[in-house]
Structures are given as C-alpha cells and as structure tokens.
N, C-alpha and C positions, 0 to 999 in steps of 0.2 A: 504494500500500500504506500502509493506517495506519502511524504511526510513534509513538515513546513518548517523552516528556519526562523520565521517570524510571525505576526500576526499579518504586515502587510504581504507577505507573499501568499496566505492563505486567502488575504481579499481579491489580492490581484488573481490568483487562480479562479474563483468564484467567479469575478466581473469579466474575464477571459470565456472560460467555459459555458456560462450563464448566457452571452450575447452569442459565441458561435452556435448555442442549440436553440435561444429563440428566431435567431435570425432564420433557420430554414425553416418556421411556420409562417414568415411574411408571404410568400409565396400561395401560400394554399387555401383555395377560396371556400369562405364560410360555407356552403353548402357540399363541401368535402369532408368536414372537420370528424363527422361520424362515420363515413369508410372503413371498415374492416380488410384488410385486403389476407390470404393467405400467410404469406410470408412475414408478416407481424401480428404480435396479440394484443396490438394495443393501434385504436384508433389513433389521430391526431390530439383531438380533444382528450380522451382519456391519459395522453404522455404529459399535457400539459398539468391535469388534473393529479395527476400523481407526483408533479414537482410541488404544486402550488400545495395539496394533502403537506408532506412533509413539512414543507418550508412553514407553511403555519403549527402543524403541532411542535415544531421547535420552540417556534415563537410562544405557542400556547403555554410549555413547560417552563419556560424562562421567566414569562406571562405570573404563572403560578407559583412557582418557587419566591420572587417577592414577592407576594402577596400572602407568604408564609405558609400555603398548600406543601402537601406533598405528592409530588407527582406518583403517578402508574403509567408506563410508559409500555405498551404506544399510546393507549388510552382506558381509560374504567370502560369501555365498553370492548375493547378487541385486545384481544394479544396477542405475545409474539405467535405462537402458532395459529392464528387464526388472519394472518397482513392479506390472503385475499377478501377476507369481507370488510377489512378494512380499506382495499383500495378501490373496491367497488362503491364502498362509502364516499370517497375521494369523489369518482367519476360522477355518482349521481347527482355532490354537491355541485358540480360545475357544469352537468349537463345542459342547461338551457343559456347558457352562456357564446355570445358570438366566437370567432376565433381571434375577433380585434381584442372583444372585454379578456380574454384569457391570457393574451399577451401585455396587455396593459396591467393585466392583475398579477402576473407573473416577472414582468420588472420594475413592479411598486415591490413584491414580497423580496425579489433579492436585494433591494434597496435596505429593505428592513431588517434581513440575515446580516447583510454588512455592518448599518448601525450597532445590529447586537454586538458583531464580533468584532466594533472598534468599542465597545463600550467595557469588556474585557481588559484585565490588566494579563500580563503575561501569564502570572503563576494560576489563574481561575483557568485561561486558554488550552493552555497545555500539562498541566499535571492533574493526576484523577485527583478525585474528589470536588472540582472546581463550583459544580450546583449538585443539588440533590439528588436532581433526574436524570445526569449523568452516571450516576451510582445506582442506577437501579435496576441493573441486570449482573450478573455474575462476574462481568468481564470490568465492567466500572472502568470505563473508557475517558479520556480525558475530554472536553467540549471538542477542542478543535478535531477531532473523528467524529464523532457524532455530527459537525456539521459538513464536516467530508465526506462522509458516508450518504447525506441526506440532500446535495449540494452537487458539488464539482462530481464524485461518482458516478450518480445516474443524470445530470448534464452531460457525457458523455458518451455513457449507454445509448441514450434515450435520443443524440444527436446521430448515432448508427443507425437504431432502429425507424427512427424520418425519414432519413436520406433511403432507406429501403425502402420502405413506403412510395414515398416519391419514383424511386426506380421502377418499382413492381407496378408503376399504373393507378395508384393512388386517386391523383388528379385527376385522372382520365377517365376515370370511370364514370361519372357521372354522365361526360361527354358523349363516351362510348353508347350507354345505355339510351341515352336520350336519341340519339343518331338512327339508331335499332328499332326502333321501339316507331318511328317516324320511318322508315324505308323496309320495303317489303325486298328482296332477294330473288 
C-alpha cells in the first residue's frame, strides 16, 4: 500500500487522483449514468455513489467522535461483513441524482476530506489511535489509511473501471438502442 511522507502529499495525492476519476464522468450524458454494461458491476452513477457513501461516513465519524459519540464503523446499521447492502445503500441514496449534481456533490465532499485532513496535526494523521473510529476494528489503523483506503484507492479503481465502461459501449448504448428500435433490417 502506498504510504505518505506528509500530510501535504496525502492531499496532493487525493486532489491528483480525485480530479483524474471525476474528470472521465464529464463526458457521459445524464441519460447514461444508469447503464449497466457487462464488463463492469457498477453503473456510472453507482461509482460515483460509492465515492461520495464513503467520503461522507468519514466525514460522519469524525462528525461524531467531536460531538463525543462513539462510532460503529461502517455504520449501526451495516457491517463489515455485510458492505454490499451497505453500498447498495450508497446507490439508492444518490439514485435520483443528475450526473452534473453527483459531480458537483462529489468535488464539494473531497473538498471536505481535504479540510478534515488539513485540520489534523501530524501525530492524530499518522499514528493509531488518532480518533476513536479509527480504532475500531482489530487492525486500529492510523486516519491517514482509512482515508487512503476510502479516497485515492478506489479513485483509482473506480477511474479503471469508467474508462471500461466507456470502452465496452457505455455511451453508446442508448444510441445504439434508440437507432434499433427506429429502423426495421
């Protein structure tokens, strides 16, 4: 797993990663955004849906831990063996959502991941125990993983699985179908 020398290299990687995987959803016209195509298990909307899931229950536990909560992570209703009906959760919170509002909702949240992790002194960032909800799985990771993992990770992943999207005919299907559907053979 990559690792960071500082706080600013962990932003810079976020604000890096974050803009090369929003940037290939400019491209894909709202009435694409729910395509399913084979070769991916995730529509367009649903990748965005599962950045923006994460980046807020980040935000949510950090959210809670000042406000003297103790977290349950991922959340009091899902856990860890249970992340697909949590990320089906994800999707259907942002299902009626255009593909502009999800991009725009999507570089306000890493706007907000950043403030967190400039609002971090080094020793909370990088050594375990830094919040509560970091410590609250077996492994008691330090924050900056948990936001790597939740972040730059699948920004990356999820920048693959677009660009397949996009390759396999994505786009085009709507085209295709309508084309079809209007001309007899």
């Amino acid at each position: 797993m990559q690792a960071y020398t500082s706080k600013q290299a962990l932003i810079d990687e976020i604000t890096k990663r974050a803009a090369l995987f929003i940037d290939e959803f400019r491209s894909i016209n709202n009435l694409d955004k729910d395509i399913l195509v084979d070769e991916v298990n995730r529509t367009p909307s649903q990748m965005i849906a599962y950045q923006l899931g994460w980046m807020n229950l980040i935000l949510s536990w950090e959210q809670a831990n000042k406000e003297g909560k103790q977290v349950a992570t991922p959340t009091q209703d899902y856990k860890w063996n249970d992340l697909g009906g949590l990320y089906q959760h994800f999707y259907n919170e942002y299902a009626d959502q255009s593909i502009e509002t999800l991009i725009d909702m999507f570089e306000r949240d890493v706007n907000r991941i950043i403030q967190l992790v400039n609002s971090y002194d080094d020793k909370a960032l990088f050594e375990q125990g830094g919040r509560q909800w970091a410590t609250t799985t077996p492994s008691s990771w330090p924050i900056w993983r948990w936001i790597h993992i939740n972040t730059v990770a699948p920004f990356k992943s999820f920048r693959t699985k677009i660009r397949k999207w996009k390759k396999s005919g994505g786009c085009d299907f709507i085209l295709s179908v309508s084309y079809n559907k209007g001309h007899s053979r």
